[in-house]
Backbone as CSV, one residue per row, in Angstrom:
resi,resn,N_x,N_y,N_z,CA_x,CA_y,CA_z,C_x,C_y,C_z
1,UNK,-2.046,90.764,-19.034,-0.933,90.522,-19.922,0.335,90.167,-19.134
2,UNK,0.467,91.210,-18.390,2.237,90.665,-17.319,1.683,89.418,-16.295
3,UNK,0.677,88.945,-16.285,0.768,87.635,-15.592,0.529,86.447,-16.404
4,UNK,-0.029,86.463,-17.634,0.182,85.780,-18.798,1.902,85.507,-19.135
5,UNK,2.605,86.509,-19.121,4.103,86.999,-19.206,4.708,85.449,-18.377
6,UNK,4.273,86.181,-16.638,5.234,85.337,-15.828,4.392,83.998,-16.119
7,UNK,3.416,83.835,-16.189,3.301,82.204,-16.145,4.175,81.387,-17.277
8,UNK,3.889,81.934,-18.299,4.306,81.636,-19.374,6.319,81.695,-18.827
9,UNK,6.624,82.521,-18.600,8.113,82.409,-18.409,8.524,80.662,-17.324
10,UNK,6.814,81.400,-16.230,7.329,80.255,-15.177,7.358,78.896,-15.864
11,UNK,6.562,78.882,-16.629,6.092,77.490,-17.252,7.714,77.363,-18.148
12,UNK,8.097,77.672,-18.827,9.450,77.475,-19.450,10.430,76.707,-18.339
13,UNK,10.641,77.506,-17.437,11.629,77.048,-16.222,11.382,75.825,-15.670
14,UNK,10.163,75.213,-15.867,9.814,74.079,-15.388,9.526,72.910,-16.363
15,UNK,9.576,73.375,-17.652,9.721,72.228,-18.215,8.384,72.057,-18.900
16,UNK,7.596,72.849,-19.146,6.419,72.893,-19.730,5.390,72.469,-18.297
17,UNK,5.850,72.410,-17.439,4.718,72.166,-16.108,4.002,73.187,-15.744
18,UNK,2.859,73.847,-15.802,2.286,74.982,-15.201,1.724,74.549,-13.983
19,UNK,1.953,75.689,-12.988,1.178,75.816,-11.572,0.521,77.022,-11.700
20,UNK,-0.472,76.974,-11.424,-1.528,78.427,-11.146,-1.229,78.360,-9.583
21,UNK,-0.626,78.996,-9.054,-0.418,79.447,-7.897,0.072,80.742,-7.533
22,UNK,0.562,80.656,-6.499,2.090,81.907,-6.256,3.302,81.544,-7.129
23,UNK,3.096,82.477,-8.203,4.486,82.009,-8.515,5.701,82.766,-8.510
24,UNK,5.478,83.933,-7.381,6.906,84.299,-6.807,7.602,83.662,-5.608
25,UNK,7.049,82.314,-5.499,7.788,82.087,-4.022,8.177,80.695,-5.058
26,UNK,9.463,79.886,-4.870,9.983,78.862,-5.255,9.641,77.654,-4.779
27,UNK,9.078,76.810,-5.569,8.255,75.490,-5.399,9.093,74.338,-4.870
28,UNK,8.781,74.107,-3.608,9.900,72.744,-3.244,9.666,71.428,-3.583
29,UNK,9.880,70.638,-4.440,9.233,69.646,-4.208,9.934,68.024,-3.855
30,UNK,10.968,68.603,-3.538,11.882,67.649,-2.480,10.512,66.679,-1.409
31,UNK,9.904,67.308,-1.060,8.884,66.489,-0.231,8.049,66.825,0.190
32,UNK,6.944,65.862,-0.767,5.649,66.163,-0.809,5.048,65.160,-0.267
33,UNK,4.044,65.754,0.708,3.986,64.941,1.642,2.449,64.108,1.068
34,UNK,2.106,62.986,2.204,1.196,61.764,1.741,-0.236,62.780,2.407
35,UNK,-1.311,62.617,1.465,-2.450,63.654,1.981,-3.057,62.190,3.185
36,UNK,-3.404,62.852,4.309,-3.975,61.663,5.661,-4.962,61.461,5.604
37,UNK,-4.891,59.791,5.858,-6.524,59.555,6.216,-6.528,58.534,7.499
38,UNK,-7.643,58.785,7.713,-8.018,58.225,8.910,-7.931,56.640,9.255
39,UNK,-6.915,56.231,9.327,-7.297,54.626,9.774,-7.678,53.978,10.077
40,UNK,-8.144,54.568,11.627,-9.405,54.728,12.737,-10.777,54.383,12.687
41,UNK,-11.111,55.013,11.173,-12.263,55.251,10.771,-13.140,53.715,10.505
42,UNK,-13.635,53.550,11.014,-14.675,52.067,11.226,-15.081,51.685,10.169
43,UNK,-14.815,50.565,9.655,-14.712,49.807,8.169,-14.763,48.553,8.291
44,UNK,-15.674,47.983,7.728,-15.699,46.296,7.549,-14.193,45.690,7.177
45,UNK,-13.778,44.597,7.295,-12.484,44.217,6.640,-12.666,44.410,5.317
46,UNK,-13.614,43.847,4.591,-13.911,43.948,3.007,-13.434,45.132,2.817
47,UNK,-14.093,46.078,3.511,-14.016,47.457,2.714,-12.707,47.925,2.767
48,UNK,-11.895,47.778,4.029,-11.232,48.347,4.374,-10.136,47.461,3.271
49,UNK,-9.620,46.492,3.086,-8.833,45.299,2.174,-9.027,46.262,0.507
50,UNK,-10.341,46.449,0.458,-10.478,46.951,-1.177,-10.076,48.468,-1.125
51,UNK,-10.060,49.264,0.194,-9.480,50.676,-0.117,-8.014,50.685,-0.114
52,UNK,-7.656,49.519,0.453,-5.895,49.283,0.455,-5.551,48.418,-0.871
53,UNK,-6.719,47.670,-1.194,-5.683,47.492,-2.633,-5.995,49.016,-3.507
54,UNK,-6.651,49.594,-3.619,-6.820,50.558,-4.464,-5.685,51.721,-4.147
55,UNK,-5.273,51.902,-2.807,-4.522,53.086,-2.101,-3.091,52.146,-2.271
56,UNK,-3.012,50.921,-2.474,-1.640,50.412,-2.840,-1.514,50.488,-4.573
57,UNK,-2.048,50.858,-5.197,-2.022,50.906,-6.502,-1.816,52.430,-6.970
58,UNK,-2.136,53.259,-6.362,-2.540,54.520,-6.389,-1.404,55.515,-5.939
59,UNK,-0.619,55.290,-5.623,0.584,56.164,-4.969,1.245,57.483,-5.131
60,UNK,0.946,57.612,-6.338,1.970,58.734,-6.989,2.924,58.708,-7.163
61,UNK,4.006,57.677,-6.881,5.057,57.616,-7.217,5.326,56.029,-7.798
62,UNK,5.682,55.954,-8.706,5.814,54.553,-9.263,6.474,53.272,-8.544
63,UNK,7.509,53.408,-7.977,8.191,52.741,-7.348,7.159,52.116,-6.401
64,UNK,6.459,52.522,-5.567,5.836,52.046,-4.124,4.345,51.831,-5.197
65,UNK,4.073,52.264,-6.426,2.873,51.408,-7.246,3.044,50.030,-7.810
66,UNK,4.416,49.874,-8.243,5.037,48.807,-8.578,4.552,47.397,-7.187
67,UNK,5.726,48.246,-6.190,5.812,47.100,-4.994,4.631,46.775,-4.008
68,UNK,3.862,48.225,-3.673,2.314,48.375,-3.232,1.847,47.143,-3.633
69,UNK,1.430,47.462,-5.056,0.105,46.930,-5.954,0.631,45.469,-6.214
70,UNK,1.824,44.763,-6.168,1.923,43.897,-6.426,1.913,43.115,-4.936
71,UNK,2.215,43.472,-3.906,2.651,42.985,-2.710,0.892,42.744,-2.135
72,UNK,0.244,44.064,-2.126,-1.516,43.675,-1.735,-1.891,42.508,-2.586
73,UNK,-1.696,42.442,-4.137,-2.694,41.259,-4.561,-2.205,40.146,-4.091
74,UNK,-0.813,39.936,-4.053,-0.322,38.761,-3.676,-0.900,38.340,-1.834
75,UNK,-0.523,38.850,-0.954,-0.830,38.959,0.138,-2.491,39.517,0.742
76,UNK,-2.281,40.605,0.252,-3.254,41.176,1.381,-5.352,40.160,1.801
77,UNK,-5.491,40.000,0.738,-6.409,39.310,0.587,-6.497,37.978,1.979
78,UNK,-5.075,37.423,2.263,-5.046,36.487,3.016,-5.068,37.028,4.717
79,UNK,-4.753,38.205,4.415,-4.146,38.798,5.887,-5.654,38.831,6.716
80,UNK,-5.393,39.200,8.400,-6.334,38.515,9.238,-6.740,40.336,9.755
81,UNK,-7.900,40.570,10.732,-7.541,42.275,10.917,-6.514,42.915,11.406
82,UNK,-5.607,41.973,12.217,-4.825,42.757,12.783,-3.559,43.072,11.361
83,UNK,-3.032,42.304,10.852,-2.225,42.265,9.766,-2.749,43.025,8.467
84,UNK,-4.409,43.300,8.683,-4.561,44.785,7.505,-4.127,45.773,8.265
85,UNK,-4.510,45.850,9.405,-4.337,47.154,10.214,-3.369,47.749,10.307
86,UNK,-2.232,46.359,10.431,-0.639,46.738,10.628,0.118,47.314,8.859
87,UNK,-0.925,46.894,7.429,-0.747,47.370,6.102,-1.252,48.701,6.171
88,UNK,-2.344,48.911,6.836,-3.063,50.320,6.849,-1.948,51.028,7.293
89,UNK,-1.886,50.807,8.837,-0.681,51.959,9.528,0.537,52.473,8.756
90,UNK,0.874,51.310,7.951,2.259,51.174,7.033,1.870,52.444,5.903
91,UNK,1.294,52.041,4.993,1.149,53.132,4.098,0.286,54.328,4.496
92,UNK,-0.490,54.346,5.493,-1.289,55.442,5.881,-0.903,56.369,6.682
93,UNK,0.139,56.114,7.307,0.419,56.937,8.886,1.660,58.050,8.346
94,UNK,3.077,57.095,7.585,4.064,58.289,7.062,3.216,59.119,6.204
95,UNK,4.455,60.439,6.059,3.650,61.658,5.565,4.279,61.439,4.139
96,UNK,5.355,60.582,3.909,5.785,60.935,3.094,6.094,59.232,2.019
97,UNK,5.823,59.387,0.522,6.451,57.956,-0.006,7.703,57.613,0.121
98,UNK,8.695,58.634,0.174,9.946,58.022,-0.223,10.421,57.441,0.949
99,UNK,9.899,57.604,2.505,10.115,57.410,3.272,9.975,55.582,3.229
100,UNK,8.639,55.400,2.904,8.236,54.210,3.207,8.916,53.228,2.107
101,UNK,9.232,53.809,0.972,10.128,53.123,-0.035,11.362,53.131,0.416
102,UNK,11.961,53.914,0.639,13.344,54.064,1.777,13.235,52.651,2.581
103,UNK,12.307,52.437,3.280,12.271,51.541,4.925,12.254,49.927,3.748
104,UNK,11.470,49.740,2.703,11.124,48.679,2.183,12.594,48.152,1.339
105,UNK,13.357,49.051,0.887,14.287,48.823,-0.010,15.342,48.212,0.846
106,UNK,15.304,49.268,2.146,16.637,49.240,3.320,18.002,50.035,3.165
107,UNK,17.118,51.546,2.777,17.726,52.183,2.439,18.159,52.792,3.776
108,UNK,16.931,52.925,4.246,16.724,53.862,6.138,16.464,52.976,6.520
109,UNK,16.725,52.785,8.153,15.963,51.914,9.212,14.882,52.209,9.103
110,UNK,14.131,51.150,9.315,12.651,51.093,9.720,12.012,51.762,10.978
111,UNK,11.559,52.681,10.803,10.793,53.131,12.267,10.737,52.072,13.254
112,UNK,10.685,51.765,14.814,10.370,51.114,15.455,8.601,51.059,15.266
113,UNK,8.014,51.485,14.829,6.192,51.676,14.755,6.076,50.658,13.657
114,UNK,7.165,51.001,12.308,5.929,49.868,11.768,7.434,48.832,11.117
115,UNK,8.085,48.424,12.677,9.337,47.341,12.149,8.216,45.668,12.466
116,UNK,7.697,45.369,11.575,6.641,44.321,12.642,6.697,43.059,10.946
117,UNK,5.699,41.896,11.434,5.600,41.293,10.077,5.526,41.264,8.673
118,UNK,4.578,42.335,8.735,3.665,42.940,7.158,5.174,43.607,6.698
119,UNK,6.331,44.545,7.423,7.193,45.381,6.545,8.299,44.195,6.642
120,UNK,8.555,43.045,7.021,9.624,41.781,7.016,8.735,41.419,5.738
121,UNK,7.748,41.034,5.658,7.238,40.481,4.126,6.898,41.503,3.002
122,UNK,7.406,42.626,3.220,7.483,43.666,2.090,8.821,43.747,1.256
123,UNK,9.815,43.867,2.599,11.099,44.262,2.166,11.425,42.435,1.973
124,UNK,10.614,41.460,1.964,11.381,40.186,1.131,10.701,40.136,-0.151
125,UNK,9.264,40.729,-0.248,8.683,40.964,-1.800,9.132,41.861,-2.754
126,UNK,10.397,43.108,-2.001,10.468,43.649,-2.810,12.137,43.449,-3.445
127,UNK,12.670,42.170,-2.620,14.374,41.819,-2.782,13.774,40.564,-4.432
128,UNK,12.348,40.290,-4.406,12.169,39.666,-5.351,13.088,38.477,-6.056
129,UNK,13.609,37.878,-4.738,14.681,36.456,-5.173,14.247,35.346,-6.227
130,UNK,12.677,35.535,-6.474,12.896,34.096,-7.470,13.034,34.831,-8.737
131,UNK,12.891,36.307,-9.116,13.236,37.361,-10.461,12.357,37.125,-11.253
132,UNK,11.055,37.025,-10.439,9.843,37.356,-11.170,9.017,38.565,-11.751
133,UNK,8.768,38.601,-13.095,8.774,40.119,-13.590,7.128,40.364,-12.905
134,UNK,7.258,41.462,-12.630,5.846,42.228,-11.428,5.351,43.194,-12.572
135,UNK,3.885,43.250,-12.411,3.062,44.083,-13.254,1.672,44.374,-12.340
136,UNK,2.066,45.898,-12.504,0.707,46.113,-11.863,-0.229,45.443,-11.956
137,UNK,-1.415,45.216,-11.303,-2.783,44.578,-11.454,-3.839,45.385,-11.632
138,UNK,-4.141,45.476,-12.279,-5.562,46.061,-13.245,-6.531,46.034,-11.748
139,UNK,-6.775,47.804,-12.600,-7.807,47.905,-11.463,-9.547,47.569,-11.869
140,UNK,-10.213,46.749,-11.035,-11.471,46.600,-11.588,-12.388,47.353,-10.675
């Protein structure tokens, strides 16, 4: 019953969001970080091209699903291995989205690691000069 109590209280404070967790310690969620994967990991280009359009669509945060998912269909398909590799490192390596939305917008400097071609043709896909309306692409 008294943990029925606090969830139920906790759940109020948050807005109807429940966490089954600890819920005496205060939830940060200022920054949540990107779960890692292996880049490394030995992959045909095919495969590796179709887990990055899917992981550019997929984000969790809308903003970088928007510019992701529209920037892979347009591009990525054409890119050669080294220029997936250098898309892989880009979204795979920070821990964090807002970071990499930060670097694309030009909000933050760009890391020296991934200041290279692929993030010069991000941050001009995402200044979007001819004011073309962008829509995700359907995932098949």
């Amino acid at each position: 019953m008294l943990r029925r109590q606090l969830v139920s209280s906790f759940t109020k404070k948050l807005g109807g969001i429940a966490f089954y967790g600890d819920t005496t310690k205060p939830l940060d969620t200022t920054y949540l970080e990107i779960p890692v994967y292996d880049i490394e990991k030995p992959q045909t280009l095919e495969k590796r091209k179709a887990r990055l359009h899917y992981q550019s669509r997929k984000r969790g945060m809308l903003e970088n699903d928007l510019l992701l998912s529209t920037f892979a269909k347009k591009y990525l398909d054409g890119f050669n291995e080294q220029q997936t590799m250098m898309y892989d490192r880009l979204i795979n390596s920070p821990t964090n989205d807002w970071d990499i939305f930060h670097w694309i917008v030009e909000k933050k400097p760009t890391p020296k690691e991934f200041d290279n071609e692929i993030m010069n043709l991000l941050k001009k896909h995402a200044k979007n000069e001819d004011r073309v309306s962008l829509r995700q692409p359907d995932l098949s």
